[in-house]
C-alpha positions as CSV (number, residue, x, y, z in Angstrom):
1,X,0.0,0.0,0.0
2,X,1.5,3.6,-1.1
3,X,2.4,5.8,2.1
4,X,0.3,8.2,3.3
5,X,0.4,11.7,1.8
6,X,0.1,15.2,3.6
7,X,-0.9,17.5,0.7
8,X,-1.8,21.3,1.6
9,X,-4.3,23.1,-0.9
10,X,-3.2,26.9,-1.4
11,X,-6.0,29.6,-2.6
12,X,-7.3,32.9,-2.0
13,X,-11.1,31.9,-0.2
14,X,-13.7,28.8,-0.3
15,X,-16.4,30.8,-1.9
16,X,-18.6,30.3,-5.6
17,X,-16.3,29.0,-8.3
18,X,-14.6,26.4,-10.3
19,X,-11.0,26.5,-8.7
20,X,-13.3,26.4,-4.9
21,X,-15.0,23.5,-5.9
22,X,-11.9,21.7,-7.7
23,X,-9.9,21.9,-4.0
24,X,-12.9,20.5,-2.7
25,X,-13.0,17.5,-4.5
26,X,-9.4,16.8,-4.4
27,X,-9.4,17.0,-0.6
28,X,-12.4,14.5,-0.3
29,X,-10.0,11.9,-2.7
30,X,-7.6,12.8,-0.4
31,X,-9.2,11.5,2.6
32,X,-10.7,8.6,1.3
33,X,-7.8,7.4,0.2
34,X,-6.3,7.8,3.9
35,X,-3.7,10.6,3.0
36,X,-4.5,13.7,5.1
37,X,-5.7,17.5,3.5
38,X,-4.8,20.6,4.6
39,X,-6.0,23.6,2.7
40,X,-4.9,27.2,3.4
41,X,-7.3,29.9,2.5
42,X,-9.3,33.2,4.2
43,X,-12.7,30.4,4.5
44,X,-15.9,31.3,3.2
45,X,-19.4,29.7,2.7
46,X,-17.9,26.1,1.1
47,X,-15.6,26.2,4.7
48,X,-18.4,23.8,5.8
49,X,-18.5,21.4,3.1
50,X,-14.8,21.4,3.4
51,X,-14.8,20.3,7.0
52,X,-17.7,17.9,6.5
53,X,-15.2,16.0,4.1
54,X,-12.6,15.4,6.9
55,X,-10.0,18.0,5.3
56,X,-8.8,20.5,7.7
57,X,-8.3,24.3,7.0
58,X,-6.0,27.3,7.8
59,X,-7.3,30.4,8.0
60,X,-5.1,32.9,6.3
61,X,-5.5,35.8,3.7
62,X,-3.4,34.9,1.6
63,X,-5.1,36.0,-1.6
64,X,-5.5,40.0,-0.3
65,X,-3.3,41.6,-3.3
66,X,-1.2,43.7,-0.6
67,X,2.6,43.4,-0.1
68,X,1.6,42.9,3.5
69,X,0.3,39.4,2.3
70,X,4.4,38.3,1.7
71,X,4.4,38.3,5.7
72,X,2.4,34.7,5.9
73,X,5.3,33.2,3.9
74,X,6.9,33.1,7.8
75,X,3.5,31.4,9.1
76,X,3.3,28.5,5.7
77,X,6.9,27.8,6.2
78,X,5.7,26.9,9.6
79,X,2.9,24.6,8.5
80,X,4.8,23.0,6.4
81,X,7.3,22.0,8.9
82,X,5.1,20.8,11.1
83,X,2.8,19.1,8.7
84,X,5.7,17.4,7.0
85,X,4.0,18.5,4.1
86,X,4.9,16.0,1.0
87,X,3.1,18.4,-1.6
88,X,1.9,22.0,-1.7
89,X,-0.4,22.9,-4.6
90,X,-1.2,26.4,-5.3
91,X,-4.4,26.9,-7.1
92,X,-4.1,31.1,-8.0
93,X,-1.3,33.5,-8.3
94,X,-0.4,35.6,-5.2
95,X,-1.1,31.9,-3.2
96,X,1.5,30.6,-5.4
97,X,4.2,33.6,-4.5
98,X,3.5,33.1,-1.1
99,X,4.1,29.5,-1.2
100,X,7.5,29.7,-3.1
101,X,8.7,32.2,-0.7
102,X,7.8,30.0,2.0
103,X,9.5,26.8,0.7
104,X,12.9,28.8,0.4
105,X,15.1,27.8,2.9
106,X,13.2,24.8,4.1
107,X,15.7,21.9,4.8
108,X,13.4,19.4,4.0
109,X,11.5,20.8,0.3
110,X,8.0,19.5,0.0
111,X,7.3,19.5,-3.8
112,X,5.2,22.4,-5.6
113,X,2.7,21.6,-8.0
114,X,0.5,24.5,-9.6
115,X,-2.9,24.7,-11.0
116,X,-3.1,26.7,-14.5
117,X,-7.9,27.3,-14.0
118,X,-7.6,30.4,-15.9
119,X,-6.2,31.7,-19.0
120,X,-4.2,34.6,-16.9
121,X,-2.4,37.4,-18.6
122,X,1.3,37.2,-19.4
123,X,4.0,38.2,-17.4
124,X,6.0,37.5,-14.5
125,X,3.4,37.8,-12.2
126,X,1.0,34.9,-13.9
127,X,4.1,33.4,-14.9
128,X,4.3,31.8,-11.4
129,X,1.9,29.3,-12.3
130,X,4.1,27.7,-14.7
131,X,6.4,27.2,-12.6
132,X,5.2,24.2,-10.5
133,X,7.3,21.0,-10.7
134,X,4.1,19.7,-12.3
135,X,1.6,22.5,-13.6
136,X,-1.4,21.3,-14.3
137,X,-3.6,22.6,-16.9
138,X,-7.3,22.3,-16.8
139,X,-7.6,21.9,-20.5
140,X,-5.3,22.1,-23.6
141,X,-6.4,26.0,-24.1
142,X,-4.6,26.1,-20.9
143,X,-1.3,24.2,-21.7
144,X,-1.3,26.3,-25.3
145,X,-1.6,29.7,-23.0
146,X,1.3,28.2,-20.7
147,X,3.4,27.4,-23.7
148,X,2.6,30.9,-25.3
149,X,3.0,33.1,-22.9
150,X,5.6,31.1,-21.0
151,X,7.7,29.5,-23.6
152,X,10.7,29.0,-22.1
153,X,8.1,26.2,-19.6
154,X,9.3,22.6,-20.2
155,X,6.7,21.0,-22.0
156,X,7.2,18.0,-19.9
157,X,6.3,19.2,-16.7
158,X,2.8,20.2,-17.7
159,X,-0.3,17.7,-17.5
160,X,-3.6,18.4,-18.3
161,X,-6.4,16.9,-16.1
162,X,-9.7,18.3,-17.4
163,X,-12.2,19.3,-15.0
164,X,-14.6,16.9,-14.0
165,X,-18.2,16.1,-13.3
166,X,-20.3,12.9,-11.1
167,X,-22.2,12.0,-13.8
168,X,-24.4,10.5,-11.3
169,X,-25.3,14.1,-9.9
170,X,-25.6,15.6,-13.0
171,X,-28.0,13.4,-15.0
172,X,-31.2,13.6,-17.4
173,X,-32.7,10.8,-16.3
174,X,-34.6,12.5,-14.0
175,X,-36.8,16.6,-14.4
176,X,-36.3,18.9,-11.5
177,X,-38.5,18.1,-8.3
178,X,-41.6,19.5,-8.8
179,X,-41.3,21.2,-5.0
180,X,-38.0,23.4,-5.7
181,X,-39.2,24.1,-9.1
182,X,-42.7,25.9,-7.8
183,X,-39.7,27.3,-4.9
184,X,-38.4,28.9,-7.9
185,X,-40.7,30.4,-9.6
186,X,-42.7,31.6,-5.7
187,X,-39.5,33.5,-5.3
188,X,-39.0,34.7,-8.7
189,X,-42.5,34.5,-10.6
190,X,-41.1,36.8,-13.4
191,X,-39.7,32.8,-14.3
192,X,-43.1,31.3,-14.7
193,X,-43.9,30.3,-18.4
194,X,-41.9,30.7,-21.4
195,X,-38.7,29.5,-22.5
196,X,-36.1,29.6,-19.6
197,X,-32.6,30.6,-20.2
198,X,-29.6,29.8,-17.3
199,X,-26.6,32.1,-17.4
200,X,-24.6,30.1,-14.7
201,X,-21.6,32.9,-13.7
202,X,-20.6,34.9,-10.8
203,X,-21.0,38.6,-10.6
204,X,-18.2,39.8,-13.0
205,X,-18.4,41.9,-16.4
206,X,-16.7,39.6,-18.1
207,X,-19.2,36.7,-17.5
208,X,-21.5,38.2,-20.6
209,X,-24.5,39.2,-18.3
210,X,-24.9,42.4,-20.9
211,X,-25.1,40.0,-23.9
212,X,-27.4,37.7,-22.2
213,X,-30.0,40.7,-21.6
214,X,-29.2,41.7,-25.2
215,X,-29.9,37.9,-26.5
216,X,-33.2,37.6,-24.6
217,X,-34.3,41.0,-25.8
218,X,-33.8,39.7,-29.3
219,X,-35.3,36.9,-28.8
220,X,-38.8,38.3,-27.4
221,X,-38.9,40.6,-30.6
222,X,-38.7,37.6,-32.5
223,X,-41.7,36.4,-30.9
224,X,-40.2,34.1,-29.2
225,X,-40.9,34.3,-24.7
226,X,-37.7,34.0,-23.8
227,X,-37.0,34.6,-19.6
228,X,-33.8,34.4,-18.3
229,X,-32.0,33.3,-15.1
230,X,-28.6,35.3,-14.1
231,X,-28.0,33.0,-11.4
232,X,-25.0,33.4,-9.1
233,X,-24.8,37.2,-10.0
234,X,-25.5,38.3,-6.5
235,X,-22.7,38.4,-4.9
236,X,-21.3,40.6,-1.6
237,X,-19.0,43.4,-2.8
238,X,-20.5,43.1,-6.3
239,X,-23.1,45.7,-5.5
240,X,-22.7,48.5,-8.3
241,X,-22.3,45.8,-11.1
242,X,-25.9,44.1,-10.2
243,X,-27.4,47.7,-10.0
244,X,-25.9,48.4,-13.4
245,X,-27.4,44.9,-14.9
246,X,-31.1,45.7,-13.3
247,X,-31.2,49.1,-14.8
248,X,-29.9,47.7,-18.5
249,X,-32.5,45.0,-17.7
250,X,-35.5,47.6,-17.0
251,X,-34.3,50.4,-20.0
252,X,-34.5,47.3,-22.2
253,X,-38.0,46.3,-21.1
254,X,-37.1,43.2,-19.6
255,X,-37.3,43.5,-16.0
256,X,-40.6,41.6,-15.5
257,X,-38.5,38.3,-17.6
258,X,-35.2,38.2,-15.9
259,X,-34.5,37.3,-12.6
260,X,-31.3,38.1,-10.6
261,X,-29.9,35.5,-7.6
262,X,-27.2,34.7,-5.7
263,X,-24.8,31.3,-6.4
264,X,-27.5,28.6,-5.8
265,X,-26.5,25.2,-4.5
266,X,-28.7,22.8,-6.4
267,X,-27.8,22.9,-9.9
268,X,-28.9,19.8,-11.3
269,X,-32.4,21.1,-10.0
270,X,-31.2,24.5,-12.0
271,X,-30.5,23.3,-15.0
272,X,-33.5,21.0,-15.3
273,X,-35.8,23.7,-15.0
274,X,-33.6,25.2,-18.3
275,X,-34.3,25.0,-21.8
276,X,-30.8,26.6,-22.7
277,X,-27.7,26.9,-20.7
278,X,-25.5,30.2,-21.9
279,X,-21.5,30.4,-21.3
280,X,-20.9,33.7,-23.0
281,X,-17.6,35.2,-21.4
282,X,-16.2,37.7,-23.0
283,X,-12.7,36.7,-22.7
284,X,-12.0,32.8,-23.5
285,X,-11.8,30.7,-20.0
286,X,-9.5,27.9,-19.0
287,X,-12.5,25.8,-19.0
288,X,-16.0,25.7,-19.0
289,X,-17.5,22.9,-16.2
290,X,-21.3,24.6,-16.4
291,X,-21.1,23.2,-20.0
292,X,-20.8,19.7,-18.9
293,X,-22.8,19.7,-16.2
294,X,-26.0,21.1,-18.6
295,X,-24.9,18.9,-21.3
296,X,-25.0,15.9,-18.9
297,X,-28.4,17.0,-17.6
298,X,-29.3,16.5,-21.4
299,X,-29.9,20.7,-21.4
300,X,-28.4,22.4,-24.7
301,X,-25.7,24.8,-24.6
302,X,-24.9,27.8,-26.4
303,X,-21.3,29.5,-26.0
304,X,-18.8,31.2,-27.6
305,X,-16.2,29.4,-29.7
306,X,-13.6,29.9,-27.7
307,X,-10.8,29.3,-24.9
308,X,-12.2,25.8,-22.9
309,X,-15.8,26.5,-23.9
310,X,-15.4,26.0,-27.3
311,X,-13.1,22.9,-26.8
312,X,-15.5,21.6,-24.5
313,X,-18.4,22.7,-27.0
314,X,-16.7,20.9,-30.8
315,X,-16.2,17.9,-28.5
316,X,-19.5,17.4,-27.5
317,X,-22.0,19.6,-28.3
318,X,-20.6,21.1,-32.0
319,X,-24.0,22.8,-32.5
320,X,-23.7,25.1,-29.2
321,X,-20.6,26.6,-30.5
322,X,-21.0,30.0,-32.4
323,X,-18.3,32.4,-33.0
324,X,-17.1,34.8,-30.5
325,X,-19.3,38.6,-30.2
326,X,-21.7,37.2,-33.2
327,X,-24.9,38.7,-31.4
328,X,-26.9,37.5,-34.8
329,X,-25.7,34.4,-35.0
330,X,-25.5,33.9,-31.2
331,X,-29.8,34.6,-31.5
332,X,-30.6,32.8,-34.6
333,X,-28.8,29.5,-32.9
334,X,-30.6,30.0,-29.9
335,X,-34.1,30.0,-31.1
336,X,-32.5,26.6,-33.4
337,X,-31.6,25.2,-30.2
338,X,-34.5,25.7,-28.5
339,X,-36.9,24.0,-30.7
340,X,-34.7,21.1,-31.3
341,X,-34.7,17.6,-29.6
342,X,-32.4,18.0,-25.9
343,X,-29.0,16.3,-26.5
344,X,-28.2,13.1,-25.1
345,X,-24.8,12.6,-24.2
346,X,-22.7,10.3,-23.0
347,X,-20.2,11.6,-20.8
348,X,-16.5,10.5,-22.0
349,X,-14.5,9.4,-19.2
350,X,-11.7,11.9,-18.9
351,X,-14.0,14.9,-18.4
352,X,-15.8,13.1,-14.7
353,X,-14.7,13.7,-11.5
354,X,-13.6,10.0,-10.6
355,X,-11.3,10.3,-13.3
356,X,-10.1,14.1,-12.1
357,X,-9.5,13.1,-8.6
358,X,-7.9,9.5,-9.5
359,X,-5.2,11.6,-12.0
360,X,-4.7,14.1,-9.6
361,X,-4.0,11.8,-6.6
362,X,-1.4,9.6,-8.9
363,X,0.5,13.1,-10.0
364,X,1.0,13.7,-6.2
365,X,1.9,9.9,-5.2
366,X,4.5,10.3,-8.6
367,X,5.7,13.4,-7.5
368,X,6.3,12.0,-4.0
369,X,8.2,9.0,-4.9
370,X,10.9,11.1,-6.2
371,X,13.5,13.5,-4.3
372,X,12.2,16.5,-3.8
């Protein structure tokens, strides 16, 4: 039997979002295979789940983009002593410079692995995520940015392990439950009737929120009754920017068709109650797990044709791809897409979570077979 590993997870908080959820379900693999998770972040609303999974935590801001933050290099160097840490995997930037300035100087080295989840702009600062022993890259987008940006990275050290999904949570075997769904539409009635569109993104301007108000306002002059879900959007410190969404959403005549919520925790439920998922970010992404989690609930997709997404989308779901900032074309495969059969779709293997955590756990146990 392989000796157990101490591996500590490095990132800025355990709120909504894919690199969240990603340390999530590496430290659950890591407990169940015995091995013991530490993960180092400021905590947040997953801080639960994380617990409930048997990993333990470290409060510590280490994702607060101040100088200052350099100081907790003096308190990781410490956990990692007395952790005997085996691995340290940074899963953002600043996390990552915090990290390598803790190793320095630490007799005994644990080894430094790096997560590339977004397609991060050049330079030295972003360049710290290619520099892991192992990097791995969520998608090959990602290990093409690494290798563009970052060309001097050795093309050996990075792996790509694409996201990944329980195909037995995410399913279309079965609707939504009848109960939430009437939930839904009590709390936000604007929902009731129609044709239901999901945007799936946290409150950011470059999630496409403006071009899925400008799609559904298309759409209803085309006759066709098109509501639309920003869910997720809601978000503390994102204030101004919802403000800004309601008030395009009321000068555009759609504020009794769009509802606005905060990240919801059910999203099987969610995208059963869809008829189309939307991924439209304006810049291409690392990766795009709401597309296989819709496309495994056997909802359709519509993206943009590029970054992860449009990987993700010629793989499996050719149809839903339409090229970047084509508002016309983005509408005319929309209705097309909405009055075709739902897609049924076997997941392939490499893109579900068993096979995520399994490749993720035998990169650490390779890594820790070797001098550090």
């Amino acid at each position: 039997m392989a000796r157990s590993l101490t591996v500590v997870q490095l990132l800025p908080a355990l709120d909504a979002g894919g690199v969240e959820r990603s340390t999530l379900e590496i430290a659950a693999a890591l407990v169940a295979a015995g091995h013991r998770a530490i993960v180092v972040s400021a905590g947040g609303r997953l801080l639960p789940a994380l617990r409930a999974c048997g990993a333990e935590h470290v409060a510590l801001a280490i994702g607060r983009k101040s100088p200052l933050s350099l100081r907790h290099a003096r308190t990781l160097r410490a956990l990692f002593r007395e952790t005997n840490a085996d691995i340290v995997h940074a899963r953002s930037r600043l996390p990552a410079w915090i990290a390598r300035a803790a190793l320095h100087g630490l007799r005994q080295q644990p080894h430094f692995v790096t997560t590339v989840h977004g397609l991060n702009s050049p330079g030295r600062y972003s360049g710290v995520m290619a520099g892991g022993e192992r990097v791995i890259c969520v998608s090959a987008a990602a290990r093409e940015h690494v290798l563009r940006h970052w060309p001097r990275t050795d093309p050996a050290r990075l792996v790509v392990i694409p996201r990944g999904i329980d195909p037995g949570v995410f399913s279309g075997e079965r609707d939504s439950d009848p109960a939430w769904r009437a939930a839904l539409h009590a709390r936000h009635p604007q929902l009731d009737g129609g044709r239901l569109l999901l945007l799936p993104a946290r409150g950011t301007r470059l999630k496409g929120h403006a071009q899925a108000l400008a799609l559904v306002r298309t759409l209803r002059d085309r006759g066709v009754d098109a509501r639309l879900l920003l869910a997720g959007v809601v978000q503390e410190g994102r204030e101004d920017y919802l403000r800004e969404l309601r008030e395009r959403a009321t000068t555009s005549g759609l504020r009794d068709v769009v509802a606005f919520s905060e990240p919801l925790d059910r999203m099987r439920e969610i995208y059963a109650a869809a008829d189309l998922v939307l991924q439209l970010s304006q810049r291409p992404e690392s990766f795009g797990r709401t597309v296989l989690e819709a496309l495994a609930c056997g909802r359709p997709v519509l993206g943009w044709d590029h970054g992860g997404v449009g990987e993700l989308l010629r793989a499996l779901y050719p149809q839903g791809a339409v090229a970047a900032g084509d508002a016309r074309a983005l509408a005319s495969r929309a209705q097309e897409l909405l009055l075709a059969p739902r897609p049924s779709i076997a997941l392939p293997d490499r893109y579900t979570l068993a096979r995520m955590q399994a490749d993720t756990l035998a990169l650490y146990a390779d890594l820790a077979s070797r001098p550090a």
